[in-house]
C-alpha positions in Angstrom: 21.3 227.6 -13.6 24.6 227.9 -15.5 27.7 225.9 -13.6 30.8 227.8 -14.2 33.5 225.8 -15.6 37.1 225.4 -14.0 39.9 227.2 -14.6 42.6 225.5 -17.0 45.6 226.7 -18.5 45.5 228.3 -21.5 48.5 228.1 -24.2 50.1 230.9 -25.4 48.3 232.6 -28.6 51.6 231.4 -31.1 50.8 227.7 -30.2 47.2 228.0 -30.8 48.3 229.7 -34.6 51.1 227.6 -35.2 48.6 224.3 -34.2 46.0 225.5 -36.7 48.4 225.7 -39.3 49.6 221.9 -38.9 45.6 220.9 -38.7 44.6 222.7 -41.7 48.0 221.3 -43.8 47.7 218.2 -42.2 44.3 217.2 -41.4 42.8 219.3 -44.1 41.3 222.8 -44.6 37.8 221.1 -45.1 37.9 219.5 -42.1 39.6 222.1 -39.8 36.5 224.9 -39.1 37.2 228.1 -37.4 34.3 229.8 -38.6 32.8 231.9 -35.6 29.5 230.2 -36.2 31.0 227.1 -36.3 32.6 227.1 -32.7 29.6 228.7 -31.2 27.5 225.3 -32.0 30.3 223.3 -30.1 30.9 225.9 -27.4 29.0 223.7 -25.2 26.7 220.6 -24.8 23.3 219.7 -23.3 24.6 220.5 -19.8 24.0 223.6 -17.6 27.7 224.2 -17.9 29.0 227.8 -19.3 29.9 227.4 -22.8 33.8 228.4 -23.7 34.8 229.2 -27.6 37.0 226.5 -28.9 39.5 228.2 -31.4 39.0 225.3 -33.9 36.3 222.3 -34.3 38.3 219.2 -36.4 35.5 217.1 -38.0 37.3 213.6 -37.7 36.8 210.9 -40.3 38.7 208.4 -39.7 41.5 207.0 -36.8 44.1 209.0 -39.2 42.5 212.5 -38.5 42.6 211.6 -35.0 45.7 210.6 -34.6 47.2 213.8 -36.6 45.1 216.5 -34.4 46.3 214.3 -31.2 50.0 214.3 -32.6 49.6 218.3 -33.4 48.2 219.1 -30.5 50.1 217.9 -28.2 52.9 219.3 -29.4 51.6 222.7 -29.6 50.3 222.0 -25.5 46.7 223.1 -26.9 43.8 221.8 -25.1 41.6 218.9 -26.9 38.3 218.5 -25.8 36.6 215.3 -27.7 32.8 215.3 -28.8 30.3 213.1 -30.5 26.8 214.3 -30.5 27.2 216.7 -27.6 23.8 215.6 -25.8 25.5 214.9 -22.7 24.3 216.3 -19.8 27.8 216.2 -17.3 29.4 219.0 -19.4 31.8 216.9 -20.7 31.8 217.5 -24.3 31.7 221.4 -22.8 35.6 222.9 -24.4 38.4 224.5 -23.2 39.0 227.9 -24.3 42.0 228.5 -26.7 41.6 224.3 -27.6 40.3 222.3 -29.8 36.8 220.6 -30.1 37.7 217.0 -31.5 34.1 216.5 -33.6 33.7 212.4 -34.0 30.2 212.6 -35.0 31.1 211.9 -38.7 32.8 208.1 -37.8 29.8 205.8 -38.3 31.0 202.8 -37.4 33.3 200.9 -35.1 36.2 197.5 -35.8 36.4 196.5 -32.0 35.1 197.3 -28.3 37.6 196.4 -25.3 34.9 196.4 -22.2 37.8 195.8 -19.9 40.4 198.2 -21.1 37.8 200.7 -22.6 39.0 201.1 -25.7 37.2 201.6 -28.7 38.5 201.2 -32.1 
């Protein structure tokens, strides 16, 4: 059975363009995917949740890329939804339409964990 996800708000369509424009100059064009195909393998997790298109997927590889796609984001008011493997089963790694899938799979490797303040580093 397929859970149907919530209803969010969605930015307008000349944040979403102008917010892929400061990833892809700022982030990098490598690491900024729009490709159709591309979005449809993040589009949803291991969960019976509905999958939603993300309009971009930012591979992060390292705190920097993070930081930048945060930054951009916010400012544009797009939706970021962040993902590692996507084998959850909650439907948390499942995306907001019109946002963007923050990818973390490619960060091997951690400096600290903060148990109490769970905070990762």
């Amino acid at each position: 059975m397929v859970l149907k996800a919530p209803d969010v708000y969605l930015p307008s369509r000349a944040n979403v363009e102008r917010a892929l424009l400061r990833l892809a100059k700022d982030v990098g064009d490598s690491k900024v995917c729009t490709e159709e195909a591309t979005r449809r393998d993040y589009a949803a997790d291991d969960s019976d949740v509905e999958p939603r298109m993300p309009d971009a997927v930012v591979m992060a590889r390292s705190a920097d890329d993070i930081e930048k796609t945060l930054a951009i984001c916010s400012q544009n008011d797009i939706p970021v939804t962040p993902r590692a493997a996507g084998t959850g089963r909650t439907g948390g790694a499942t995306c907001v339409p019109d946002g963007v899938v923050l990818a973390t799979h490619e960060l091997s490797s951690f400096r600290d964990l903060d148990r109490k303040n769970r905070i990762v580093r």
